[in-house]
C-alpha positions in Angstrom: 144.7 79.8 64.2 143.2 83.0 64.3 139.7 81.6 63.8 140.1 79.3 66.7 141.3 81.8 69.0 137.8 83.7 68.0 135.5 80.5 68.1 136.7 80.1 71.3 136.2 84.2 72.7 133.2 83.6 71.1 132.2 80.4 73.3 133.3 81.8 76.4 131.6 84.8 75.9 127.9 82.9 74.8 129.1 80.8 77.8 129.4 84.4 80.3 126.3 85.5 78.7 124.1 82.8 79.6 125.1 82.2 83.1 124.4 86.3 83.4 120.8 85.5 81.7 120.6 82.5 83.9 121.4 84.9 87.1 118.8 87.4 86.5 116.4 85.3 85.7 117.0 83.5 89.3 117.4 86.5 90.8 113.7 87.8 89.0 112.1 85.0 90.1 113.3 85.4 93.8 112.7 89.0 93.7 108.8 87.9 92.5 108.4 85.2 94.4 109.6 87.2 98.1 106.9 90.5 96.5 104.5 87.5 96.0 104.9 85.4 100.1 105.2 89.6 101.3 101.8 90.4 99.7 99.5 86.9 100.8 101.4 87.4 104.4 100.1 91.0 104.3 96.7 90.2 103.4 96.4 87.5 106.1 97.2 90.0 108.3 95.0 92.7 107.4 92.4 89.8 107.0 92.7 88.6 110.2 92.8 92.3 112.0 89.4 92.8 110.2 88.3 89.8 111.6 89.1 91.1 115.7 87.1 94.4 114.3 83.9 91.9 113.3 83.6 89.5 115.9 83.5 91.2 119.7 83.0 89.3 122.4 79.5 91.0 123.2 78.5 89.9 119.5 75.7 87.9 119.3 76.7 84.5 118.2 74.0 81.9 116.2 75.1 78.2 115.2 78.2 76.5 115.8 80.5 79.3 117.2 83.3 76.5 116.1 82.0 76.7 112.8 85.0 77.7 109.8 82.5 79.9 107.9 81.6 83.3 109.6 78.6 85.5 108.6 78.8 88.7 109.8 75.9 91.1 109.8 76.1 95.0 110.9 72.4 95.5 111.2 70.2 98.5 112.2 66.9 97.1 113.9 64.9 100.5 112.3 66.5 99.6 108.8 63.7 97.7 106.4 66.2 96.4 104.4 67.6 94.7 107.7 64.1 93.6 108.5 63.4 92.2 104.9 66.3 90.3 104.9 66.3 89.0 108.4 64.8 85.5 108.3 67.0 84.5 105.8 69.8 85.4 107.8 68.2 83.9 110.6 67.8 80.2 108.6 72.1 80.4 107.6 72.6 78.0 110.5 70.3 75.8 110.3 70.2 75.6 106.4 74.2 74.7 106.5 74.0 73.0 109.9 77.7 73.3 111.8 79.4 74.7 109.2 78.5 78.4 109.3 77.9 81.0 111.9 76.4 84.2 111.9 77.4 87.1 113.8 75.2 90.2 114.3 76.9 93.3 115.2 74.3 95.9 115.8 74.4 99.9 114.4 72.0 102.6 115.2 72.2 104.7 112.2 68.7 105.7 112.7 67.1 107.7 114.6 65.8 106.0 117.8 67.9 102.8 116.7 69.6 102.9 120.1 66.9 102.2 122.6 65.6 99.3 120.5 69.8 98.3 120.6 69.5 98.4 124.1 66.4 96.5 125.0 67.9 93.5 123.2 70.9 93.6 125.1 68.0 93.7 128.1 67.0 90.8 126.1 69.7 89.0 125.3 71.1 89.2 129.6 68.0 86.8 129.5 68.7 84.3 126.7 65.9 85.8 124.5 67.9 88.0 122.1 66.3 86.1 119.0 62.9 85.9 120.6 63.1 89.8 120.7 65.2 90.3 117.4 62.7 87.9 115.9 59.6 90.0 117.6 61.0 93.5 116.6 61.5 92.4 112.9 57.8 90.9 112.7 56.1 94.1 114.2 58.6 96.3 112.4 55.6 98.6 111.6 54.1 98.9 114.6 57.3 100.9 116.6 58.9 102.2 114.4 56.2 104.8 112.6 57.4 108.2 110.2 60.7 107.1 110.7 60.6 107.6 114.8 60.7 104.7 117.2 57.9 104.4 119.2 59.7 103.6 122.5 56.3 102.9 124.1 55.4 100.1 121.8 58.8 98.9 121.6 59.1 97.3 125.0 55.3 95.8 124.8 57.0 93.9 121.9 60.2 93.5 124.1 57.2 92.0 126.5 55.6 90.0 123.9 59.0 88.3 122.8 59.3 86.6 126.6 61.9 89.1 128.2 61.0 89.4 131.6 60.3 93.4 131.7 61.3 94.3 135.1 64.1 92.4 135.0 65.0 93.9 131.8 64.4 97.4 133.4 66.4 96.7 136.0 69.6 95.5 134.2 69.2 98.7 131.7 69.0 100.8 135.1 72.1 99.4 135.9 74.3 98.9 132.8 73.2 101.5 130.2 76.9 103.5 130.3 78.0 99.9 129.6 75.7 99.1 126.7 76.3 102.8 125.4 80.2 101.9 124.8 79.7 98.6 123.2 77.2 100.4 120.7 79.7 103.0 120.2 82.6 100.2 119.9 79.9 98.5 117.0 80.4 101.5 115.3 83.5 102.2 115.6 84.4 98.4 114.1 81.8 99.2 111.3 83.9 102.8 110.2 86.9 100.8 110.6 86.0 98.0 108.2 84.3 100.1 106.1 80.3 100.0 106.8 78.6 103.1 105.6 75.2 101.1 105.6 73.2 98.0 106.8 72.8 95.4 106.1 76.5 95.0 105.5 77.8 91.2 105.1 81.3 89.6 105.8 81.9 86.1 104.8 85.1 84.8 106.8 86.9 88.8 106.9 85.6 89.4 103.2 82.5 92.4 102.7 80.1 90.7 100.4 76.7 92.4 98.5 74.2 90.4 99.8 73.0 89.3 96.3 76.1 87.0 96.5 75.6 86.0 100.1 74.4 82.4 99.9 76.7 82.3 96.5 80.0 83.0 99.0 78.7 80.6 101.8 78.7 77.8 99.6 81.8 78.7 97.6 83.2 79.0 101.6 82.0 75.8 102.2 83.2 73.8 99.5 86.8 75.5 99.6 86.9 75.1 103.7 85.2 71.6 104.4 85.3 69.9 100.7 89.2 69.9 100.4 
């Protein structure tokens, strides 16, 4: 009699203990799985405030500004690394047609950087940004010279790229305080999202080395338009 008595504390109590393992378990996975939706909704949004930092609307936009892959590319014109890697930048959108973009955001970390900055905004007020951006990187040597820019030479290449130079004198005349705070705004993004030199990349929010550039376009690609 005794013995049954005990089976039977003994079942309820196996039965108690298991509904208490059962519990916290539940109550684990709960606890893990609200840490887990709390973390990816906080990275969206830290993803998508870096993404209002890198794409302004005075960027300058090439390719399909629908397209679901963003390049971004915080360049200095008087940086030779920018220049170097400039026309493969330059070939993104045509390589992968309407499905990337490439956004330049423009730096003056060098000395001088900011009048050559401001002659492609000249430039780009007539449509020719990549004319110019295209002219300055192919007579990189001949303006910018001991680490100086040679203002001088720098608007005959302005000249050379089809800007209309009195036109472009004209609109710097009248909006250089402008162009001044959107340079100082590109900088200000580039602290923010953590620049310290150029060329820095973003693919879609994410800073990538530019050894994996191409690599995180096509891995973009395939995630984004290959579903």
């Amino acid at each position: 009699m005794v013995s049954r008595r005990k089976d039977k504390i003994n079942a309820k109590l196996i039965i108690s203990l298991s509904l208490l393992v059962i519990l916290i378990l539940f109550a684990a996975g709960m606890y893990l799985y609200n840490s887990y939706k709390t973390t990816e909704l906080s990275n969206k949004s830290q993803t998508a405030q870096a993404e209002e930092l890198l794409v302004r609307e005075h960027s300058y936009i090439i390719g399909n500004k629908n397209a679901k892959v963003t390049v971004v590319e915080f360049f200095d014109p008087a940086c030779p690394a920018c220049v170097r890697i400039s026309p493969l930048v330059a070939r993104i959108p045509e390589r992968y047609l309407d499905q990337v973009r490439v956004v330049y955001r423009s730096v003056g970390y060098h000395d001088g950087s900011d009048i050559i900055l401001s002659l492609l905004e000249a430039a780009k007020e007539q449509g020719k940004f990549k004319e110019a951006f295209a002219a300055f990187n192919s007579r990189y040597p001949s303006w910018f010279i001991n680490n100086r820019v040679n203002s001088f030479v720098a608007w005959g290449v302005l000249e050379q790229s089809g800007t209309n130079i009195e036109i472009a004198k004209e609109f710097l005349d009248n909006n250089q305080d402008k162009i001044n705070e959107m340079l100082q705004q590109n900088m200000e993004d580039a602290a923010n999202t953590g620049v310290t030199s150029t060329p820095t990349f973003f693919v879609n929010g994410i800073k990538v080395d530019q050894k994996e550039l191409i690599e995180t376009i096509e891995s973009e690609i395939a995630k984004i338009y290959e579903e």
